[in-house]
N, C-alpha and C positions, 0 to 999 in steps of 0.2 A: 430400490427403495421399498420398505414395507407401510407401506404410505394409499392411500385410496382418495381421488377427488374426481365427482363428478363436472361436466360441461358448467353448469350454472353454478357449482361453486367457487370453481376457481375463475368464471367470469366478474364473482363478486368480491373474490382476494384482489384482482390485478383491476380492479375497478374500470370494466372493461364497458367503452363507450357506444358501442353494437355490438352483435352478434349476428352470424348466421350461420344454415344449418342445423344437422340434430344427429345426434351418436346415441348408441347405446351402451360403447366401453365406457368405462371409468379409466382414468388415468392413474396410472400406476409406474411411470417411470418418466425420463426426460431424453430424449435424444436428437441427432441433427438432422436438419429436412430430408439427407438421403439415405440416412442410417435408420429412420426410424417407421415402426410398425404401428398397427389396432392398439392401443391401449398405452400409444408414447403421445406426450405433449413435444414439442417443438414449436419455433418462432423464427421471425425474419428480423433477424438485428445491421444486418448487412444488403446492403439494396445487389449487391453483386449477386445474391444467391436467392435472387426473384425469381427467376425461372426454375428455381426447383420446389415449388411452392406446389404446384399445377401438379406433378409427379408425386408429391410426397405422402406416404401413408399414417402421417398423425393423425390419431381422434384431434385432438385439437391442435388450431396451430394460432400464436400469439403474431397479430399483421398489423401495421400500422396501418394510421387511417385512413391513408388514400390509396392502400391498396386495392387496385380492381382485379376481380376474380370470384369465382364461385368455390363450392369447397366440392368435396366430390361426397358419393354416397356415404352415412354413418360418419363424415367428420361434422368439425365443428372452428369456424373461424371468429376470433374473438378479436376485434379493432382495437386498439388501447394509442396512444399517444407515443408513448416507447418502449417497441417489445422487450428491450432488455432489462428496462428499468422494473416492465410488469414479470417478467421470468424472475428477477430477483425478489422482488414481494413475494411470490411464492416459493420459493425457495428458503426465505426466510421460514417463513409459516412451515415448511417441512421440516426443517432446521427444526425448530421448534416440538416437532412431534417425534421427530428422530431422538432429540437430543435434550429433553427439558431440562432446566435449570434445576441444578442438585439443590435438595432443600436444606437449610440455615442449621447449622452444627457444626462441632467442632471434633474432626477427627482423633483416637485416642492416642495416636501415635505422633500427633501436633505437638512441637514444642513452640510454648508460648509465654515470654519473658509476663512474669505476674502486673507489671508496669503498662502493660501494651493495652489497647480498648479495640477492642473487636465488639463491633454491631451486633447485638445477637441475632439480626435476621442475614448475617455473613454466613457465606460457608466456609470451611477450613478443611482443606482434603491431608491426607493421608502424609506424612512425615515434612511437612510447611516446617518450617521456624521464623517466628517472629517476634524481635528483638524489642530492648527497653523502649520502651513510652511511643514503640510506633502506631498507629490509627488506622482501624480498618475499617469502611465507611458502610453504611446500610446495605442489603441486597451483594454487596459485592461477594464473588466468588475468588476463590483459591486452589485450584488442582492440586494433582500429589507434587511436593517436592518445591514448592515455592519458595523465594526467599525474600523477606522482607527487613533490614536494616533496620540499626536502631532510630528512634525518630522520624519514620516515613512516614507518608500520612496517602491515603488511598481513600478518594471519594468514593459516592454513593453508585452502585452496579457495572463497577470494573469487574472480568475477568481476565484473570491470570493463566493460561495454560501451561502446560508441565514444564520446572526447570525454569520458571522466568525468573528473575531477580532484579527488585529496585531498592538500590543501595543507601545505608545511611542518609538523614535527612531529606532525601528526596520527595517531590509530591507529586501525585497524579491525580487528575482532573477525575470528571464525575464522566461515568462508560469509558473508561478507558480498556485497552482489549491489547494484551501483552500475549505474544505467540511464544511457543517452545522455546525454549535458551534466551528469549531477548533479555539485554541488561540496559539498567537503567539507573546511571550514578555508576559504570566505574570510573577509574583515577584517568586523568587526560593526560596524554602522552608529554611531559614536560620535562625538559632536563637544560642544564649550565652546562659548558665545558669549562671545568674547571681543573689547573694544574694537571692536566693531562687524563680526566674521567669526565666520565656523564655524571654530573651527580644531578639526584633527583630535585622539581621544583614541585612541592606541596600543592597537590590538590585540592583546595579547603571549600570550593562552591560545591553547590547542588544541581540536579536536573527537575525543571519543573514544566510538567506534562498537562497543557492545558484538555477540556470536557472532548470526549468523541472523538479521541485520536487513537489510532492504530497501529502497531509496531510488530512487524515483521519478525518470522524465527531468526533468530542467532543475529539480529540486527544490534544495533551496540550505542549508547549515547553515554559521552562520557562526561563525569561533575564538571564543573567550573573549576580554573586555576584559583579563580575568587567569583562572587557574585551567582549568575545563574546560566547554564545552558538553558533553552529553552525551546518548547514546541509547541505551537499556536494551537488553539482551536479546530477542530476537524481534519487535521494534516494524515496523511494514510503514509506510513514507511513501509516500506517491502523488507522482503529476505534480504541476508548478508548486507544491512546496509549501515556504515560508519559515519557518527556522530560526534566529532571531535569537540575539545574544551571550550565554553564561551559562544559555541553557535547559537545562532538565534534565528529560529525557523518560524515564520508568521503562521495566519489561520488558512485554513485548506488548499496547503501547497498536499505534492505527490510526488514522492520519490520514489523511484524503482530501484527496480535489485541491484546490488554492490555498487551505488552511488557511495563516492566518498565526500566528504566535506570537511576541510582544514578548519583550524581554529580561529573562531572571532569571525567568523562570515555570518553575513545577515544572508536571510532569504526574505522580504518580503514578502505578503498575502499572492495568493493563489498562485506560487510561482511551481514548474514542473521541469523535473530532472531525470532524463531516460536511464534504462541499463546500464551499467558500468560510466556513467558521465562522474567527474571531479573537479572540485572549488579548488583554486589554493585557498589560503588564509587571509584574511582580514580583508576580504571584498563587499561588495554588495549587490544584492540582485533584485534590479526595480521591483515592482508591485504585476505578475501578471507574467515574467520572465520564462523562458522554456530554452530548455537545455537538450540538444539532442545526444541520444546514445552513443557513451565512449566518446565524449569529448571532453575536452579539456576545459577548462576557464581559469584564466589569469589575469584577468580586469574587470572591474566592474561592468555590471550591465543596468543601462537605460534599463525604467519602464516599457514591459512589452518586447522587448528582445526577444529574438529566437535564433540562436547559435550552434553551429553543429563543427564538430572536428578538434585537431588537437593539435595545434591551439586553437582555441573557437573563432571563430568568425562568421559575420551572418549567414543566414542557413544558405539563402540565394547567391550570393557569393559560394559559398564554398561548394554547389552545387556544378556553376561554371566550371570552377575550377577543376574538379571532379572529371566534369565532360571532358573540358583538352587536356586533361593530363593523361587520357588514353590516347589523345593525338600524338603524342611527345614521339612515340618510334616513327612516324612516319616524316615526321619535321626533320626528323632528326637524318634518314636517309634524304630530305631533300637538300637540307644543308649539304651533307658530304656531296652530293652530285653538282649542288652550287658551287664548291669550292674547289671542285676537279680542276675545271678549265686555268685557275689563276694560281694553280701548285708548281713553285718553280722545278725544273726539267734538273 
């Protein structure tokens, strides 16, 4: 980092509820309780990794509040509620000093349909194209290489980073935050068998991308067959992860990497889907739901479920199951020695 924060500043970024101790480094970098040196911040996010707390050589180290301990000479222990929550605050604010927000213009190599309304407190980087009568909303940014459909409409301080694209009339909410390659609004996978071809079924809906949601690189949400895909309010997608026609993702679910999701599935508010976990199509997943990695779902799930496997079943179950299914070889020689004695000669 080319970054400098002292003890008592950054007790006042992570709005920190004691202190104790006193250092004379400045913080200059971030690293783990046993990787780190004089002049690295570290924190205790994980109670497993309490006993390296006592050993560790951070100037500062971010400790929740019922940690007991002293700090050692020239550090600095800063109590906060939740250290990760406070390590992200500042990282934010470094973020910030690393990386500030490109200021409001329009790059000359921008092509931009004379129909389209860009904010002029928008930025517009370096070869964007943006199509008839689409909308680009205050504050928001555009990296190089963006692509914006005709009719989009992009509220007020989205970023776009490089290569994203949200297709024809699609919309996105207000801080929307688009990674490398993601798309937004392509055609949903729809076809007839007809007289011996796939022939195509028109994709005519939209994607519409409610405030403070996040979308993963190369992650992919496609239009509606008719009507709307949709993404709730504060929802976070990860990487590689598929967005099929007609979904309907509530507010502050969490999808991780290469989740896929068939078409016409709801997800209800706060529901979570691990790595490589999949929907079929036209399910529903109560208000609250949690999907473990690489598993499958082919039914609906109650409010509050948590299902793991493929095909999913509850997590407790499928845990048992797990257990004796390593018993299976040995059952399995005691059978054969059961059925010695009654093998006819």
């Amino acid at each position: 980092m080319q970054v400098a924060y002292t003890p008592a500043e950054i007790a006042s970024i992570v709005g920190a509820q004691r202190t104790a101790g006193h250092a004379t480094h400045a913080v200059t970098d971030i690293a783990a309780l046993t990787a780190a040196r004089a002049g690295d911040l570290s924190f205790l996010g994980n109670t497993k990794y309490k006993a390296q707390v006592a050993t560790s050589a951070a100037t500062v180290i971010l400790l929740p509040l019922d940690y007991a301990g002293e700090p050692r000479a020239d550090q600095v222990f800063l109590f906060v509620e939740n250290p990760s929550v406070a390590l992200a605050r500042l990282c934010a604010r470094i973020e910030q000093s690393l990386w500030p927000k490109p200021i409001p213009g329009i790059h000359p190599s921008a092509v931009i349909d004379p129909t389209a309304v860009v904010d002029p407190t928008a930025h517009i980087g370096p070869l964007c194209v943006i199509e008839a009568g689409a909308r680009i909303g205050p504050g928001t940014v555009l990296q190089a290489s963006v692509f914006i459909g005709q009719g989009a409409s992009l509220g007020a301080d989205c970023f776009l980073l490089p290569g994203a694209m949200v297709a024809a009339a699609c919309t996105l909410g207000r801080r929307v935050r688009l990674q490398p390659g993601a798309v937004v609004g392509s055609d949903g996978f729809g076809y007839e068998f007809v007289n011996g071809r796939h022939e195509k079924v028109p994709q005519i809906g939209i994607v519409a991308i409610g405030d403070d949601v996040e979308i993963g690189a190369n992650a992919t949400l496609d239009r509606a067959r008719f009507s709307r895909t949709v993404v709730g309010e504060g929802t976070k997608i990860d990487n590689l992860v598929q967005i099929a026609h007609n979904v309907i993702i509530g507010r502050h679910c969490i999808l991780c990497a290469q989740v896929g999701i068939s078409g016409s599935t709801t997800l209800e508010d706060y529901c979570v889907m691990g790595g490589q976990a999949g929907a079929a199509g036209h399910l529903t997943f109560g208000k609250g739901s949690k999907v473990g990695a690489q598993a499958g779902v082919t039914t609906d799930l109650a409010p509050g479920s948590y299902v793991l496997g493929n095909p999913a079943i509850p997590v407790m179950l499928e845990r048992r199951i797990a257990i004796l299914s390593q018993r299976l070889p040995d059952l399995f020689k005691r059978v054969d020695r059961l059925e010695q004695p009654v093998r006819p000669e």
